[in-house]
C-alpha positions in Angstrom: 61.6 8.1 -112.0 62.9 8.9 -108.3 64.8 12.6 -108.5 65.6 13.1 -104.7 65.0 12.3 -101.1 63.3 14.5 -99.0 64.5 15.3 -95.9 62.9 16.8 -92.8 64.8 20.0 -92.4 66.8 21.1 -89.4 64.9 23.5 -87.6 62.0 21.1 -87.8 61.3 21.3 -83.7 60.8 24.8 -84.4 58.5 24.6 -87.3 56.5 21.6 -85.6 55.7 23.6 -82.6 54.6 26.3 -84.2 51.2 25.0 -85.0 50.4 22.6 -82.1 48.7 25.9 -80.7 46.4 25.5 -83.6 43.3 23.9 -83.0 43.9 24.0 -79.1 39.8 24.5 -78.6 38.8 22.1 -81.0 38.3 18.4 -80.1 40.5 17.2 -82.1 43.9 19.4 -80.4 47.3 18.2 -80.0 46.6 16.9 -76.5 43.6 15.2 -77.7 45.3 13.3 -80.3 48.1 12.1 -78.0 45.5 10.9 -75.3 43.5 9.2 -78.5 47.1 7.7 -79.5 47.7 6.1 -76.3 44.0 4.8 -76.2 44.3 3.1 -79.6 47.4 1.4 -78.1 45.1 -0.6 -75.5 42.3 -0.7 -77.6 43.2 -1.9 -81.0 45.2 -4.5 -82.3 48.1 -3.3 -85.0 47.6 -6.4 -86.7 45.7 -5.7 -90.0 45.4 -3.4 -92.2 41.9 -3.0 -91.2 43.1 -1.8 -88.0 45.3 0.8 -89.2 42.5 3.0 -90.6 41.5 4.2 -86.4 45.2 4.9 -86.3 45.2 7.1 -89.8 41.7 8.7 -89.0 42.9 10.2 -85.9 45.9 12.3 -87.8 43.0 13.3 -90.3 41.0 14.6 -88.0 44.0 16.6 -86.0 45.1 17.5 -89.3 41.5 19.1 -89.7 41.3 21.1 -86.7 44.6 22.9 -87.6 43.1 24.6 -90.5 42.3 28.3 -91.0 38.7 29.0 -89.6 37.4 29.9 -93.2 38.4 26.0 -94.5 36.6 22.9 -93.8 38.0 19.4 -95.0 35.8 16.9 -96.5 37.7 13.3 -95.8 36.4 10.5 -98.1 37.1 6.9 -98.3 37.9 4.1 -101.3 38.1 6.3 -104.3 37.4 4.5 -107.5 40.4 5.8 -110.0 39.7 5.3 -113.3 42.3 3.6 -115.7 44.4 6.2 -117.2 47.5 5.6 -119.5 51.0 6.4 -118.0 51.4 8.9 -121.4 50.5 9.5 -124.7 52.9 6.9 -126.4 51.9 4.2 -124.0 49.3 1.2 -123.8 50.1 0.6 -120.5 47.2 1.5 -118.1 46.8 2.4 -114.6 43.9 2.3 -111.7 42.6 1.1 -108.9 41.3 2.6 -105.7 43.1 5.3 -102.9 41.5 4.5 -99.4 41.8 8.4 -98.3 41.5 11.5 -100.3 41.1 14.5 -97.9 39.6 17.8 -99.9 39.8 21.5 -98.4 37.7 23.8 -99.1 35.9 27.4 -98.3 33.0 26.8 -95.7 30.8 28.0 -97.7 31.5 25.1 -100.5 32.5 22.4 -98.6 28.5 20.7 -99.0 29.3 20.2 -102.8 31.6 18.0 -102.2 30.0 16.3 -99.8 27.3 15.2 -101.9 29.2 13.8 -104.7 32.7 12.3 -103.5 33.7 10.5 -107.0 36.7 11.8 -108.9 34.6 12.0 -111.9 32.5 14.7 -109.9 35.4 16.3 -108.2 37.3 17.2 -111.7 34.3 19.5 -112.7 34.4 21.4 -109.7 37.2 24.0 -108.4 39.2 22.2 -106.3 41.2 23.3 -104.1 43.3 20.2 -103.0 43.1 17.3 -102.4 45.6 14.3 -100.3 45.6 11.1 -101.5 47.0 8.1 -99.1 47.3 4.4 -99.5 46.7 2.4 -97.0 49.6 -0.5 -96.6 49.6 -3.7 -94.7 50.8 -3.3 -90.9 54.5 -4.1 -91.6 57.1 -3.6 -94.4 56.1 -0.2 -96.0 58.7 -0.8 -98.7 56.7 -3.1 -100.1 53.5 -0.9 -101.3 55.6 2.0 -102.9 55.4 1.4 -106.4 51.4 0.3 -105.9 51.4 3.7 -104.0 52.9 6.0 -106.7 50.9 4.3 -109.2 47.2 5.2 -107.8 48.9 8.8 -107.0 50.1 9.1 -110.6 46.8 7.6 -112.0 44.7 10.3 -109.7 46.9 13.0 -110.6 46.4 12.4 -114.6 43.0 11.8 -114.3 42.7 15.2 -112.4 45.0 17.4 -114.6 47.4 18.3 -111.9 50.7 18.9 -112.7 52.2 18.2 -109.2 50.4 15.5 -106.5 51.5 15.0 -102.6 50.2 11.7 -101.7 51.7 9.4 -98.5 51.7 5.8 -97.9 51.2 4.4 -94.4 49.9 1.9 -91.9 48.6 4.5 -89.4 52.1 4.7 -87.4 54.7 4.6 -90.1 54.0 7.5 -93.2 56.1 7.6 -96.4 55.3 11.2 -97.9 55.3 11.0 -101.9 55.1 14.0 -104.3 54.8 13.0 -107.8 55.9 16.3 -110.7 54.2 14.7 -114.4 55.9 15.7 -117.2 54.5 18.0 -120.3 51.4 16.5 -122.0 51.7 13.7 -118.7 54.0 12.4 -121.1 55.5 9.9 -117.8 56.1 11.8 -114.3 59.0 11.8 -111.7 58.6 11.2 -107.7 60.4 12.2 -104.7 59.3 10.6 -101.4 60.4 11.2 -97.9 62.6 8.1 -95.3 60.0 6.9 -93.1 58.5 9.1 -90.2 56.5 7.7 -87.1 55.7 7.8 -83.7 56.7 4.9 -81.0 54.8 4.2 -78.1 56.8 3.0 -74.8 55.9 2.6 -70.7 57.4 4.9 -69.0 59.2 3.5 -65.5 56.0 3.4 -64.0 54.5 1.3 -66.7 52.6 4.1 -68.1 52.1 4.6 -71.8 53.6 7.5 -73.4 55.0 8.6 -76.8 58.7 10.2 -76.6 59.3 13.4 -78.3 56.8 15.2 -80.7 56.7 12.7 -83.3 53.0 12.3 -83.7 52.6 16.8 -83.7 55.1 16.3 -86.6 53.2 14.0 -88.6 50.0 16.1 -88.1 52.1 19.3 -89.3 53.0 17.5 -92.4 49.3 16.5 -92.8 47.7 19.4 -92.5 50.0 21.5 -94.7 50.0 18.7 -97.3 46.7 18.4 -97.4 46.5 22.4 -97.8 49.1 22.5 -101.2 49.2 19.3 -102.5 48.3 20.7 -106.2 51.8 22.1 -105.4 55.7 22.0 -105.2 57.2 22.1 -102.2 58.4 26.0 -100.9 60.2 27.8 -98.1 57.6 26.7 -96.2 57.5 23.0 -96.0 58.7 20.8 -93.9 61.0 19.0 -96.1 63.9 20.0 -98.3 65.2 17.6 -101.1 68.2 16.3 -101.3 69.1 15.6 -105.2 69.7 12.0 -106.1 73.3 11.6 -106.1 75.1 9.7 -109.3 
C-alpha cells in the first residue's frame, strides 16, 4: 500500500553540500565522479540495461568514499532472494533476484562478508545495513516499480527487517523506495520518492557538463541510505513525506 510521497526537502542545496567535502582524498571524490560522469557520456551507450550498471557503479563507489573512516562497504551483485510469502494468511509467494545490495560495515568485519555474499549467509551475521537496488530497463522507470517493491519486500521478510530503503534506477534516473512491514509481516506499506537525476548538456562551446549538483545529490542520498536503511527516515534525511492525500 503507497502511504506518502517523499519529497526532497527545501534546504536540500544546503544539506547536499555539506558532504561533497567528504571523501575529497579518495579516488572516488565529488570531482572524480563528475569527470567519470562526463566520460561514461562518450564512452558508453545508454541503450541497455546492461549499460546502465558503469553508470550505477560509479554512484556506489562515490557513495563509498563518503563514509566514516571506521566503515567499509562491501557492494555485491545479483542476489538470489528466496520465495517468501507476502504474510501469514497468504499463499502468494515472492522472489527473484536484486542486481545491487551494498553492506556497511566496521573495518575490522567487513572480510566476512566478503566471503559469503548470499542472503542466506548474511541473516546469521550482524548486519549493519544493507541497500538493495533494481536495476530497470534504460527508459520508462514507471514501469519496474511494482517488480521493484516486490524483490525489496521479499528481501526485507526474508531478513527480519521491519523497515527496508531500496531504489530503482537505470544509472541516471533513481526512484528511492522505503518499504515499513506490518506486525508478524502480516503485508507492508511503501513510500517512494518522484524521480531524481542528473542531465548532461554541451555547454556553448560544445563541451560536456552537468548543470547544478544533481549527481552530489544522488550520491548524498546513497551514501546515507545505504548507512540506515534498517531504518525510518529522521531529521536527518534528505526527504520529508508528504501524506497521501484522500
Amino acid at each position: 500500500m503507497f502511504t506518502g510521497q517523499l519529497c526532497l526537502k527545501p534546504n536540500l542545496n544546503e544539506l547536499v553540500a555539506a558532504t561533497t567535502s567528504l571523501g575529497q582524498n579518495e579516488l572516488w571524490s565529488s570531482t572524480n565522479l563528475y569527470r567519470q560522469l562526463l566520460l561514461l557520456e562518450r564512452l558508453v551507450p545508454k541503450s541497455t540495461e546492461a549499460s546502465a550498471r558503469a553508470w550505477i557503479d560509479a554512484f556506489f563507489f562515490r557513495a563509498s568514499a563518503m563514509l566514516p573512516p571506521n566503515k567499509a562497504m562491501i557492494l555485491n551483485m545479483e542476489h538470489v532472494v528466496p520465495a517468501t510469502t507476502i504474510g501469514p494468511s497468504s499463499l502468494r509467494t515472492l522472489g527473484g533476484y536484486v542486481d545491487y545490495t551494498a553492506i556497511v560495515a566496521d573495518e575490522c568485519d567487513a572480510p566476512l562478508f566478503l566471503t559469503s555474499p548470499r542472503l542466506d549467509y548474511l541473516r546469521t551475521l550482524p548486519m549493519p545495513s544493507g541497500f538493495f537496488v533494481t536495476v530497470a530497463g534504460p527508459h520508462h522507470l514507471s514501469n519496474y516499480i511494482v517488480q521493484a517493491i516486490c524483490e525489496m519486500h521479499a528481501c526485507g521478510k526474508y531478513l527480519q527487517k521491519k523497515v527496508i530503503r531500496g531504489a530503482l534506477t537505470n544509472g541516471r534516473e533513481w526512484i528511492f523506495i522505503l518499504i515499513k512491514f506490518n506486525d508478524n509481516y502480516d503485508g507492508a506499506s511503501h513510500q517512494r520518492s518522484n524521480i531524481v537525476k542528473f542531465d548532461i548538456v554541451s555547454d556553448s562551446d560544445g563541451q560536456l557538463e552537468i548543470p547544478g549538483s544533481w549527481h552530489d545529490t544522488i550520491a548524498a542520498i546513497l551514501s546515507q541510505w545505504i548507512q540506515n536503511s534498517f531504518a525510518d527516515l529522521t531529521s536527518d534525511d534528505l526527504f520529508e513525506v508528504m501524506p497521501r492525500r484522500g
